[in-house]
VOGU-297353 format. One line per field, with one value per atom (N, C-alpha, C): atom name; residue number from 1; x, y, z negated. Coordinates in steps of 0.02 Angstrom, whole numbers. Atoms other than C-alpha are relative to their C-alpha. Example, Ala and Ser with C-alpha at 12.3 -4.5 7.8 and 13.67 -1.06 7.14 Angstrom:
<atoms>
a	(N; CA; C; N; CA; C)
k	(1; 1; 1; 2; 2; 2)
c1	(45; 615; 45; -42; 684; -39)
c2	(-59; -225; 60; -59; -53; 55)
c3	(0; -390; 0; 3; -357; -37)
</atoms>
This chain:
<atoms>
a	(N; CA; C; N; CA; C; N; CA; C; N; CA; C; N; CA; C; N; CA; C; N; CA; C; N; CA; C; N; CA; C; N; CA; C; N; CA; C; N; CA; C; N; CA; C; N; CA; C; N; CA; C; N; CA; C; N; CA; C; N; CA; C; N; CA; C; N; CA; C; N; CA; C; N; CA; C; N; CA; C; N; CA; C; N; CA; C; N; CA; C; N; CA; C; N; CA; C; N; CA; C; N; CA; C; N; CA; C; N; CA; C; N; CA; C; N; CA; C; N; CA; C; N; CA; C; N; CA; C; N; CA; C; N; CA; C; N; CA; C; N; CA; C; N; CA; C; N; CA; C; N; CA; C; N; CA; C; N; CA; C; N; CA; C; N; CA; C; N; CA; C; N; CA; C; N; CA; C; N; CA; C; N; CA; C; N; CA; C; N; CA; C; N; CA; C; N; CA; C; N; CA; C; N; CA; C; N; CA; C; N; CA; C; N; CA; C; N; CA; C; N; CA; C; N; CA; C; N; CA; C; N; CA; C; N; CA; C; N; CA; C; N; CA; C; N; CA; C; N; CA; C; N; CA; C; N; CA; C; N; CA; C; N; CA; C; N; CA; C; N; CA; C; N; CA; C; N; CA; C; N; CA; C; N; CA; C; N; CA; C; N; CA; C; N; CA; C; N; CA; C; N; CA; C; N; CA; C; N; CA; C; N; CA; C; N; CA; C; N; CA; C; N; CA; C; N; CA; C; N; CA; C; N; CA; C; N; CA; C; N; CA; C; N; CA; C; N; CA; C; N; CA; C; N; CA; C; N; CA; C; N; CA; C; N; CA; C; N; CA; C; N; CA; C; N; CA; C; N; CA; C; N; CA; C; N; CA; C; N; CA; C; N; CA; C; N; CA; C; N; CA; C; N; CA; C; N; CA; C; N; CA; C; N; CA; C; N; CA; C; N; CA; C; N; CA; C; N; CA; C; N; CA; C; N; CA; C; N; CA; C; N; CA; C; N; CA; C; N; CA; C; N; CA; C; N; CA; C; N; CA; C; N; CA; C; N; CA; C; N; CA; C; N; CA; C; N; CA; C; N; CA; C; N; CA; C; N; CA; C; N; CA; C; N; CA; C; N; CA; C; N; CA; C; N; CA; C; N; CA; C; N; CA; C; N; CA; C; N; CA; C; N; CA; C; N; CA; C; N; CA; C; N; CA; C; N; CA; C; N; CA; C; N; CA; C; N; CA; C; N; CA; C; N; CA; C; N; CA; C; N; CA; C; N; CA; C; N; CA; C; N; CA; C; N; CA; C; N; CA; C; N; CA; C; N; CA; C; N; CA; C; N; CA; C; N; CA; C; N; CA; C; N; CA; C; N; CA; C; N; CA; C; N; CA; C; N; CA; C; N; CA; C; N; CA; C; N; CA; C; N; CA; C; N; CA; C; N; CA; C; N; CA; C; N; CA; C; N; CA; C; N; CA; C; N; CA; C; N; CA; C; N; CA; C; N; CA; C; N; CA; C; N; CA; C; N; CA; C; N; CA; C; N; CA; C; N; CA; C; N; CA; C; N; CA; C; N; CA; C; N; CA; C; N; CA; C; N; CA; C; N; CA; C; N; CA; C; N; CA; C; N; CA; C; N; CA; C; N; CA; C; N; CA; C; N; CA; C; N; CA; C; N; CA; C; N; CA; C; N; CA; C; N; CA; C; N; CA; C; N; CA; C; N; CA; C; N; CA; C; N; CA; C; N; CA; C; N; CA; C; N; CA; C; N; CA; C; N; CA; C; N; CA; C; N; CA; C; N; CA; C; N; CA; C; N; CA; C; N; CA; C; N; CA; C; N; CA; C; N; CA; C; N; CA; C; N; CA; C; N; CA; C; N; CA; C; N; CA; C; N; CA; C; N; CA; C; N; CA; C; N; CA; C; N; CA; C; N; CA; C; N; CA; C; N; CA; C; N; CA; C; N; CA; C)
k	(1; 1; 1; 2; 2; 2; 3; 3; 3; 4; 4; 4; 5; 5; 5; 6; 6; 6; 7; 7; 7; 8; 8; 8; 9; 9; 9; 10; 10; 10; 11; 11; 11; 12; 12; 12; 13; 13; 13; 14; 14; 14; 15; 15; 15; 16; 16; 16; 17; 17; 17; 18; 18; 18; 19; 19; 19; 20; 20; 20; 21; 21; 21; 22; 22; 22; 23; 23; 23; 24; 24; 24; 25; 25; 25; 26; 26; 26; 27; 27; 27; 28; 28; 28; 29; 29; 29; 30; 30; 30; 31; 31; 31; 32; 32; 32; 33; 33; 33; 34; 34; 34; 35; 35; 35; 36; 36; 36; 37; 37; 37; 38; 38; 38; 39; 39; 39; 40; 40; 40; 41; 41; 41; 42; 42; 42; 43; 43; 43; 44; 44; 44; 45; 45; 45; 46; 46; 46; 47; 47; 47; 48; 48; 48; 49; 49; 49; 50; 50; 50; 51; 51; 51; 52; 52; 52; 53; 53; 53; 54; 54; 54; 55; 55; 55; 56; 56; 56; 57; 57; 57; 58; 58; 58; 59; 59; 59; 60; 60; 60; 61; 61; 61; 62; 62; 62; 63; 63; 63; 64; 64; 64; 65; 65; 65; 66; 66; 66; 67; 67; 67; 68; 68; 68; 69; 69; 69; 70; 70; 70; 71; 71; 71; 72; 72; 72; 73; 73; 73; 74; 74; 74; 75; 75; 75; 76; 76; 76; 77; 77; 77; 78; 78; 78; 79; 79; 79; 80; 80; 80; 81; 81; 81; 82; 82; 82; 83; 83; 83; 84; 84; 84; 85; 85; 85; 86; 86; 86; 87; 87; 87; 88; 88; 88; 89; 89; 89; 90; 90; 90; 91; 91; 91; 92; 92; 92; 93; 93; 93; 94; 94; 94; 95; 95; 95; 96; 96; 96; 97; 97; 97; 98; 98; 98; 99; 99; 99; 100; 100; 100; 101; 101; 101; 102; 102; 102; 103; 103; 103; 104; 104; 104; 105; 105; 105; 106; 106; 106; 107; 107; 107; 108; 108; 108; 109; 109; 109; 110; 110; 110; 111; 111; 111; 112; 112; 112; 113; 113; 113; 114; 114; 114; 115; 115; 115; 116; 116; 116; 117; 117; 117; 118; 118; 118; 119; 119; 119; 120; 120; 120; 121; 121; 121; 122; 122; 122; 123; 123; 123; 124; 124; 124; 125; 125; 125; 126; 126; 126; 127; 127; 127; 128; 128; 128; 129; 129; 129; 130; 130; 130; 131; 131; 131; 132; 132; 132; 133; 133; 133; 134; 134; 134; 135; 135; 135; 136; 136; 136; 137; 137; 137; 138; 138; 138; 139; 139; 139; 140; 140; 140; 141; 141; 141; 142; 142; 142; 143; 143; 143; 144; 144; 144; 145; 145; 145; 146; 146; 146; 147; 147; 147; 148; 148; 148; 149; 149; 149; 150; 150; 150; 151; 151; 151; 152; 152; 152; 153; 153; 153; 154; 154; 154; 155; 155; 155; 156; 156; 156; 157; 157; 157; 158; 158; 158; 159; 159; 159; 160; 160; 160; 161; 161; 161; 162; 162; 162; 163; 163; 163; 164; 164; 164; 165; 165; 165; 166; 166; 166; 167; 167; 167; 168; 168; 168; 169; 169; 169; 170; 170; 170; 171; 171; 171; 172; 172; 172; 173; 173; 173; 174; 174; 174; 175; 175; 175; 176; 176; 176; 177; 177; 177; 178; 178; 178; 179; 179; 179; 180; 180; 180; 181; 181; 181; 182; 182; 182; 183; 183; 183; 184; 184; 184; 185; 185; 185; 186; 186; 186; 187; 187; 187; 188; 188; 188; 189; 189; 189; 190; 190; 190; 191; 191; 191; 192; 192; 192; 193; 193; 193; 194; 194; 194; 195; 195; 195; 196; 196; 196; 197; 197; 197; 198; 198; 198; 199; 199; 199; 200; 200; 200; 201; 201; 201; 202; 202; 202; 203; 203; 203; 204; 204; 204; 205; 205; 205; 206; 206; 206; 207; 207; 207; 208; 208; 208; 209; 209; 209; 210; 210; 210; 211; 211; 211; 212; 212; 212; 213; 213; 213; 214; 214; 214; 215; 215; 215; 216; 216; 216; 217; 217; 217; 218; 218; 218; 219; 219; 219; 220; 220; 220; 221; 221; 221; 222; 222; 222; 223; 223; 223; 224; 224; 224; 225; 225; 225; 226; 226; 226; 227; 227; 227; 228; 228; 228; 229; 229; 229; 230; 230; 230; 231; 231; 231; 232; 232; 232; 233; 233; 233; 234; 234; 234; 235; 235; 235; 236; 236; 236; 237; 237; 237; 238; 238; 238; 239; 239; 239; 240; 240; 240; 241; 241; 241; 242; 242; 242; 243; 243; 243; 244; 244; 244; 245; 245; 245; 246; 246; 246; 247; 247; 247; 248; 248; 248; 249; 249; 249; 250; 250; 250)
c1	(-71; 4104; 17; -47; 4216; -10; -2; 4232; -90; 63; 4024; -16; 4; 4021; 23; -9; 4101; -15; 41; 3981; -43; 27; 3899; -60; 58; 3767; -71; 82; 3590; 30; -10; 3686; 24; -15; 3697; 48; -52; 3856; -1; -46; 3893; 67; -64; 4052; 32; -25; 4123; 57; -40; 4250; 43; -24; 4277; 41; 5; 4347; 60; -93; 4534; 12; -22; 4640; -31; 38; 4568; -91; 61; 4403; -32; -13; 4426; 19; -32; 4517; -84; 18; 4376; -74; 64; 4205; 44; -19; 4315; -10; 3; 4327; -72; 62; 4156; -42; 41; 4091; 1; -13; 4190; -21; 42; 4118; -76; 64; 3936; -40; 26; 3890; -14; 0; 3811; 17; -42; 3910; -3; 41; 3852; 99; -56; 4010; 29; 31; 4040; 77; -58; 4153; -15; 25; 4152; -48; 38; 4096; 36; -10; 4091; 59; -64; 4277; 32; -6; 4372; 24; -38; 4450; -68; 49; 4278; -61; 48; 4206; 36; -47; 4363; -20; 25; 4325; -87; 73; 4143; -1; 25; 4167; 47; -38; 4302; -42; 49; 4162; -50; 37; 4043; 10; -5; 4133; -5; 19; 4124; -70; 66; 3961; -53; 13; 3857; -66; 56; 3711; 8; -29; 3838; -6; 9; 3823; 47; -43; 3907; -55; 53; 3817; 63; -54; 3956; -61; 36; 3886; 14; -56; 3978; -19; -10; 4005; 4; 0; 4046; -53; 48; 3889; -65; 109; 3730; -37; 52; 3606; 18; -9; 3682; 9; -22; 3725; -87; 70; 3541; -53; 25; 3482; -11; -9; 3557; 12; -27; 3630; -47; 23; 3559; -22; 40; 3428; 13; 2; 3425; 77; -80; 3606; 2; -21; 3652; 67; -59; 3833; 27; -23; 3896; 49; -67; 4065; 48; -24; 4126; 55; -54; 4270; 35; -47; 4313; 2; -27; 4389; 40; -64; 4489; 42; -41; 4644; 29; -70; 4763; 51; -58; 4919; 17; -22; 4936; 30; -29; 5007; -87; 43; 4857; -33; 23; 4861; -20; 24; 4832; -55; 59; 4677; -39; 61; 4546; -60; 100; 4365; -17; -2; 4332; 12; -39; 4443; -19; 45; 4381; -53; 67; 4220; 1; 16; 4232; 56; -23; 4340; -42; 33; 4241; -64; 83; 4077; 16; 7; 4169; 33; -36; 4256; -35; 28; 4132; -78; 58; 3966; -55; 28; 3932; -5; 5; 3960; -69; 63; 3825; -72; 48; 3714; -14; 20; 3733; -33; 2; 3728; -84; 82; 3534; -30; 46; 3482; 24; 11; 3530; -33; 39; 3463; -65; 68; 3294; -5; 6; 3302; 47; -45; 3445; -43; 34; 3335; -58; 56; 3183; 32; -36; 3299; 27; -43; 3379; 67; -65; 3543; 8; -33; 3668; 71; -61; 3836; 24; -14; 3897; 106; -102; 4108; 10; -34; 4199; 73; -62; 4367; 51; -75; 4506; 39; -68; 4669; 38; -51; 4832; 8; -6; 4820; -59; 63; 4671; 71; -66; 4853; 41; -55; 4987; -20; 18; 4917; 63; -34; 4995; 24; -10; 5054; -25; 22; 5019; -72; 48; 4856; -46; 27; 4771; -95; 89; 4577; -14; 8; 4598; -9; -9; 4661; -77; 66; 4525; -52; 70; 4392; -8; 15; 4452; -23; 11; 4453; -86; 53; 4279; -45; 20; 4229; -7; -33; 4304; -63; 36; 4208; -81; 76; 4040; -11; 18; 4058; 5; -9; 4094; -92; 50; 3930; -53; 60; 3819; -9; -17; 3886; -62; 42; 3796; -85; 62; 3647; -52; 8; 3610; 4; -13; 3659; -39; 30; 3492; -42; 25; 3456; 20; -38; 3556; 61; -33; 3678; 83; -55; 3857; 23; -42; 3962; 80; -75; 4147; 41; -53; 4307; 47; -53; 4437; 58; -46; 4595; 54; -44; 4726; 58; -42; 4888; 55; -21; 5012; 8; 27; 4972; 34; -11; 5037; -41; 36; 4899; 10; -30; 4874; 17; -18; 4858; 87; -52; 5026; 55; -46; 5113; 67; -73; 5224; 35; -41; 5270; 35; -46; 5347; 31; -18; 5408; 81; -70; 5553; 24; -5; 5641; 42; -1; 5733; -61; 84; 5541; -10; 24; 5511; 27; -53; 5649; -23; 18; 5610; -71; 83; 5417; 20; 3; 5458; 43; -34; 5587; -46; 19; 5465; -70; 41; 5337; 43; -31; 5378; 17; -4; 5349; 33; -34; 5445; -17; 15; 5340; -66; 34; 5202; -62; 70; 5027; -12; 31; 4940; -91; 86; 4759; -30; 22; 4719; -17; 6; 4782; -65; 65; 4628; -80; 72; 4501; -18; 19; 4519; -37; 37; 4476; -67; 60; 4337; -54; 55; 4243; 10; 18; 4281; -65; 18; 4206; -88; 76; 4052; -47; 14; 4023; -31; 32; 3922; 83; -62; 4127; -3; -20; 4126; -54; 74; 3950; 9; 17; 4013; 40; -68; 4139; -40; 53; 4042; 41; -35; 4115; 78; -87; 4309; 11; -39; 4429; 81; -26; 4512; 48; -52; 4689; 42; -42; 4794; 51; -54; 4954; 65; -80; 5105; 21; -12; 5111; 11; -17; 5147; -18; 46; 5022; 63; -49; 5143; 48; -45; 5251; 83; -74; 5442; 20)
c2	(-5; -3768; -51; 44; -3893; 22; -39; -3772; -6; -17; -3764; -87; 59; -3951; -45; 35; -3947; 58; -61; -3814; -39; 39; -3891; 56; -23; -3758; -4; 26; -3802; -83; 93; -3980; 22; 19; -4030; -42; 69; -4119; 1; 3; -4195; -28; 48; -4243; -2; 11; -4340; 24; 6; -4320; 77; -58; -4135; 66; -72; -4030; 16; -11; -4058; -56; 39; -4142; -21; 27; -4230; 31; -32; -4172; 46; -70; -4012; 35; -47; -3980; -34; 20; -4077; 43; -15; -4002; 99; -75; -3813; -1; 23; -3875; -1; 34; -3933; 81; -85; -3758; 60; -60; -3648; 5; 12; -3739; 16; -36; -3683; -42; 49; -3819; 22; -24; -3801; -62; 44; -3910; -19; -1; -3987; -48; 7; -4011; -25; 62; -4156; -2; 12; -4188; -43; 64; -4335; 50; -34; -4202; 81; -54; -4001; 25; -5; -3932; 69; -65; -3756; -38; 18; -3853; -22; 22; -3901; 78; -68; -3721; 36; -53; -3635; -38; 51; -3766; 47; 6; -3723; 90; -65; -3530; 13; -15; -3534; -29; 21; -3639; 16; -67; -3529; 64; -51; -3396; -10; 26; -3473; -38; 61; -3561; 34; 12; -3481; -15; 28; -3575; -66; 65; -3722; 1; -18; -3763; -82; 42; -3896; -55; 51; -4057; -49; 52; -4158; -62; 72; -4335; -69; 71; -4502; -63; 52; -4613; -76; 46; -4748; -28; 28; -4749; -5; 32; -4861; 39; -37; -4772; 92; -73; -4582; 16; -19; -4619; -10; -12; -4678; 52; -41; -4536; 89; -71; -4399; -10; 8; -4430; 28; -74; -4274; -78; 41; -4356; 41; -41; -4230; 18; -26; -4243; -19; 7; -4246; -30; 59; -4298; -17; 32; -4394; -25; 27; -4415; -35; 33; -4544; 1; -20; -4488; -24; 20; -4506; -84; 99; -4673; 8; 12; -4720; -57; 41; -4813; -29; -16; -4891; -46; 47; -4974; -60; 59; -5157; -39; 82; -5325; -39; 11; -5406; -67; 57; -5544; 38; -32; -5401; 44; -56; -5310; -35; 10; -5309; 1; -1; -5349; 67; -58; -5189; 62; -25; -5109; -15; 42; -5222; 30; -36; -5167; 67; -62; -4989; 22; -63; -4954; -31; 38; -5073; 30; -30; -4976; 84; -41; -4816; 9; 13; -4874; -30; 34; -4975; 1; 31; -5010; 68; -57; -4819; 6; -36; -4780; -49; 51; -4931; 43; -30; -4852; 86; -54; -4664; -21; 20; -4744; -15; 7; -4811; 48; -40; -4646; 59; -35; -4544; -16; 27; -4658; 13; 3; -4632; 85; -52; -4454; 16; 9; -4471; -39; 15; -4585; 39; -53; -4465; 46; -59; -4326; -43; 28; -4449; 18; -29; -4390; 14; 21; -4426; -28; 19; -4463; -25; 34; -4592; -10; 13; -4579; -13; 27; -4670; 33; -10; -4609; -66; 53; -4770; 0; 6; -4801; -34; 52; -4870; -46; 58; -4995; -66; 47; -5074; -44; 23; -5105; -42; 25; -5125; 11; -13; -5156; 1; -18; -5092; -63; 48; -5237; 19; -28; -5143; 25; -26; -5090; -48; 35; -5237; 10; -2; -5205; 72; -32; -5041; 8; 58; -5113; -12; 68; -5237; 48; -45; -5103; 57; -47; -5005; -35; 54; -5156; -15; 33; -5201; 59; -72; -5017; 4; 34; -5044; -45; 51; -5190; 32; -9; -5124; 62; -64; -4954; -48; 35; -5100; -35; 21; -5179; 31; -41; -5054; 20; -50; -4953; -33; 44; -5081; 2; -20; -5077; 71; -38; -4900; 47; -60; -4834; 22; -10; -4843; 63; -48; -4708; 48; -76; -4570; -5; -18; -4619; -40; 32; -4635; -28; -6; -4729; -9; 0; -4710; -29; -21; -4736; 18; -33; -4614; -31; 33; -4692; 39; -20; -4592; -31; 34; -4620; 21; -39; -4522; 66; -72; -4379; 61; -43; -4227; 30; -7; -4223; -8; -10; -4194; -84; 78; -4390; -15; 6; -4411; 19; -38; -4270; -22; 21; -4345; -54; 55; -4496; 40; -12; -4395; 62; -43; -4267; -16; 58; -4411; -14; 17; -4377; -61; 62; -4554; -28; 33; -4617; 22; -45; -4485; -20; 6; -4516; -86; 62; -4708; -22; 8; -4684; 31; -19; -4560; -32; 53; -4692; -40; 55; -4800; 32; -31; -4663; 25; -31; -4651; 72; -79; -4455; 25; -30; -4439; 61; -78; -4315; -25; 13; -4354; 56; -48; -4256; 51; -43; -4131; -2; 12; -4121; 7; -41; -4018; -42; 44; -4159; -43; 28; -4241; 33; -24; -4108; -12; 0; -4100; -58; 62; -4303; 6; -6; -4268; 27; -41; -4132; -30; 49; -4256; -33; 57; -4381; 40; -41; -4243; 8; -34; -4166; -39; 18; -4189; -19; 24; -4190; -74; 69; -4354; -61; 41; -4439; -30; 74; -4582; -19; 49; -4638; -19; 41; -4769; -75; 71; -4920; 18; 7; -4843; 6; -19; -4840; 58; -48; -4684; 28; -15; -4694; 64; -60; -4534; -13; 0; -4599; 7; -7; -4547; -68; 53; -4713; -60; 36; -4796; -76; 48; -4939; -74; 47; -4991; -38; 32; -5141; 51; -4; -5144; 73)
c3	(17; -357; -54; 91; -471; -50; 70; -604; -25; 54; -638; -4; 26; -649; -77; 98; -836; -36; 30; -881; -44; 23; -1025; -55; 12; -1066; -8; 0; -1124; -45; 22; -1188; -96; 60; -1371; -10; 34; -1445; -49; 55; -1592; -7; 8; -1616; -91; 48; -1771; -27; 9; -1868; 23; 5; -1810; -29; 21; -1951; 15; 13; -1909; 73; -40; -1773; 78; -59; -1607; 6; 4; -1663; -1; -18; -1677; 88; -47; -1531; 69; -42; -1429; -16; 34; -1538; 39; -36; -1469; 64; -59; -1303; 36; 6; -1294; 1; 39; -1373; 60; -66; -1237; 52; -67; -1085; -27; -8; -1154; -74; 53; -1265; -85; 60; -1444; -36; -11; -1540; -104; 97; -1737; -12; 10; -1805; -92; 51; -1945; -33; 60; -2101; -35; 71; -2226; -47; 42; -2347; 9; -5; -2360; -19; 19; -2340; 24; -20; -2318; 81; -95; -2137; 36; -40; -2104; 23; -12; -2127; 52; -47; -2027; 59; -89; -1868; -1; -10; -1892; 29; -33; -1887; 75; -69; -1744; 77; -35; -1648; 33; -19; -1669; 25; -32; -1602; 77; -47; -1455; 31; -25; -1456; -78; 78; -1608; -19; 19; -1618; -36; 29; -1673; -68; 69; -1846; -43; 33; -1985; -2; 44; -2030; -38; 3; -2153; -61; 31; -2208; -2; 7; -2258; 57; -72; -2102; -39; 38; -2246; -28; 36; -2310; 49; -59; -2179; -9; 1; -2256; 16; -14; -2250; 80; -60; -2065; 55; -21; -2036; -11; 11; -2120; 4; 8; -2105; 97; -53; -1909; 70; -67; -1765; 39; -50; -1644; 52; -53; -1529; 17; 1; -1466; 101; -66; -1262; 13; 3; -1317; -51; 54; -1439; 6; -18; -1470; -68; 75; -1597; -14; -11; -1647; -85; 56; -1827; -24; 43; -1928; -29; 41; -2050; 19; -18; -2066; -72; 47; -2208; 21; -34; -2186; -67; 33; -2253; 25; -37; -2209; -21; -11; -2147; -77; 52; -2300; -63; 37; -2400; -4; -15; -2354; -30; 46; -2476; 38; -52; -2417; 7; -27; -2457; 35; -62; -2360; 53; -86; -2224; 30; -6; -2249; 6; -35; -2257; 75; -61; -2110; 67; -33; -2015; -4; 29; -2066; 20; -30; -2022; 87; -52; -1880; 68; -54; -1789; -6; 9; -1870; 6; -2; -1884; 73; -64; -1704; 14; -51; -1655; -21; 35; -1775; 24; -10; -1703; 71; -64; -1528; -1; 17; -1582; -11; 20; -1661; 54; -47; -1520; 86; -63; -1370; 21; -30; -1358; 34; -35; -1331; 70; -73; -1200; 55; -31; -1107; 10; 21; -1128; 57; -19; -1047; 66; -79; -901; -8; 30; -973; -65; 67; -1094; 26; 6; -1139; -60; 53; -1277; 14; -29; -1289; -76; 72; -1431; 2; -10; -1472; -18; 31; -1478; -7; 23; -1507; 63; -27; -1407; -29; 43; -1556; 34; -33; -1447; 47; -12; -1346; -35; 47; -1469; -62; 80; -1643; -47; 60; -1794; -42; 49; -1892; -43; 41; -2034; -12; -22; -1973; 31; -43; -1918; 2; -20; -1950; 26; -58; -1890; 66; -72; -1733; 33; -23; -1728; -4; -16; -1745; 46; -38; -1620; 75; -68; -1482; -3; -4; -1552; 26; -30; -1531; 90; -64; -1346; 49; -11; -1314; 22; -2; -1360; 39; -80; -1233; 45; -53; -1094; -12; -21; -1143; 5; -9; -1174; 40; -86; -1016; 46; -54; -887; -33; 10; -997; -3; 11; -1023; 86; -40; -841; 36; -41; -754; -48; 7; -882; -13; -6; -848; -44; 69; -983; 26; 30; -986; -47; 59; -1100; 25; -19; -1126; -47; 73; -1233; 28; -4; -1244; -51; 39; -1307; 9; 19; -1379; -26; 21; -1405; -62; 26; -1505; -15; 21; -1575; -56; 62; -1666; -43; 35; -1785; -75; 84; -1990; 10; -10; -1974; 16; 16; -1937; 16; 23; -1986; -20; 21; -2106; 27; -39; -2005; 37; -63; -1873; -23; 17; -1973; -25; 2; -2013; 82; -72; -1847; 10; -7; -1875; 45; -16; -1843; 46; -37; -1739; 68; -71; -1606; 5; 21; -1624; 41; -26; -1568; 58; -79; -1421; 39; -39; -1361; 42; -34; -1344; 46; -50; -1237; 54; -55; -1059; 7; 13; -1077; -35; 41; -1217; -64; 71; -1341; -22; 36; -1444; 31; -7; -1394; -51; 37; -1450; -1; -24; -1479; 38; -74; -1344; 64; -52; -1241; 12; 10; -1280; 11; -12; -1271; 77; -92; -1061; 7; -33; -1040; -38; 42; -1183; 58; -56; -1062; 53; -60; -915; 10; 0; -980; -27; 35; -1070; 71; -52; -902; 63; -64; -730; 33; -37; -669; -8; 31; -750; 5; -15; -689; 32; -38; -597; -61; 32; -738; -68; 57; -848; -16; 37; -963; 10; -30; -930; -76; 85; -1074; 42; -7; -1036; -25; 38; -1085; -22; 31; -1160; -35; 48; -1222; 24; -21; -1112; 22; 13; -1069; -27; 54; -1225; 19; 8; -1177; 27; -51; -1026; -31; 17; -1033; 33; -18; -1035; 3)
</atoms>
C-alpha cells in the first residue's frame, strides 16, 4: 500500500535547526510516521525543550542534541553518526546592502549556511553507505530564485547549498543514498513574523505569489517525508520547490 511507503520506523533523523518553525514542523512529521528523531538548537532553549517533548510524544526514544552549527569544530564534534536522514535545515540570515557585509558576517552564515551541511553530509556517509540507505535533504530558499537584495550571501549560500545536492546526488546513488533540496518559499514562520505582520508588506509579497497566502510550516513537513521516505526513492539531485509559485516569471 502507498500509505506504508512513508513509514519511517526503525529510521534515524536528524534534522537541524528544529526547535521552532520549518524544523519543527518537519522533526513532528518525521516523528509521527515512526521515526526517532534527535532534534537540534544553536544552544539549550525553553522552544527547544517544548519541540523536544511534543516529539517525543510521538516518537519517545527522540531526544535533544543543541550544538553551534557556527562553530567547524562543534559541528565535527559533536554531529550524530548514526543518522538514516539528515535534514539540513537551519541558517542564518541578515539583511544588508551587499557593499556592506562584514567578512564576518560572510563567514559565519557561510559556515552555517553551507560549510556545515558539507561537513554533516561527511560525518553521516559512511554509515548510510554501510546500511545501503540514506537520505541527505538540504532545506533552500526561493532566494536561490529571486535573491534578496538585501540578503545577498544568504542567497549565495543557499544556491551553493543547491549546487552541492546536484553533485553529490550522482555520486552517492549507487549507494542507496538520496540527496535532495527542499526549497521553501514564503513562510508564516517566527522568522518572519514581523515582516508580514505589516500588512502594507504583507499584501505587497502575496501580490507577488500566484496563490496568494504565505505558507505554513506544515506545508513543508509533507515534501520533507516525500523526500525522507521509500515514497520518494527514485527522486535524487531535485530541488523541490514549495513557494506558491513565487519562483515563476511574470
Amino acid at each position: 500500500m502507498l500509505s506504508e511507503k512513508f513509514d519511517l520506523s526503525g529510521k534515524t533523523a536528524f534534522v537541524t535547526g528544529s526547535a521552532r518553525g520549518i524544523g519543527r514542523a518537519i522533526a513532528l512529521g518525521f516523528a509521527e510516521y515512526g521515526a526517532k528523531v534527535i532534534v537540534h538548537g544553536s544552544k539549550p532553549s525553553a522552544a527547544l525543550e517544548e519541540t523536544v517533548e511534543d516529539v517525543q510524544e510521538l516518537s519517545p526514544e527522540s531526544y535533544p542534541l543543541p550544538f553551534d552549527l557556527s562553530d567547524p569544530e562543534s559541528v565535527e564534534n559533536v554531529c550524530p553518526r548514526e543518522v538514516d536522514i539528515l535534514v539540513c535545515n537551519a541558517s542564518i540570515q541578515s539583511n544588508l546592502k551587499w557593499w556592506d557585509v562584514p567578512l564576518e558576517t560572510m563567514q559565519q552564515q557561510m559556515q552555517v549556511n553551507f560549510n556545515a551541511t558539507l561537513q554533516m553530509f561527511q560525518a553521516v556517509y559512511p554509515h548510510m553507505k554501510a546500511r545501503h540507505w540514506g537520505r541527505l535533504i538540504t532545506v533552500g530558499s526561493v532566494q536561490e530564485f529571486r535573491p534578496h537584495p538585501e540578503m545577498p550571501v544568504y542567497a549565495a549560500s543557499k544556491s551553493a547549498q543547491e549546487n552541492l545536492v546536484r553533485n553529490i546526488a550522482k555520486q552517492v546513488a549507487r549507494d542507496g543514498i538520496t540527496v535532495n533540496n527542499l526549497c521553501p518559499g514564503v513562510f508564516a514562520t517566527d522568522r518572519n513574523a514581523a515582516a508580514l505582520s505589516n500588512p502594507v508588506y504583507a499584501e505587497k509579497v502575496y501580490n507577488a505569489i500566484p496563490l496568494h497566502f504565505a505558507a505554513e510550516a506544515d506545508d513543508a513537513a509533507g515534501a520533507a517525508l516525500l523526500l525522507a521516505s521509500e515514497a520518494g526513492r527514485y527522486i535524487t539531485g531535485a530541488n523541490l520547490v514549495v513557494d506558491g509559485g513565487l519562483r515563476l516569471p511574470g
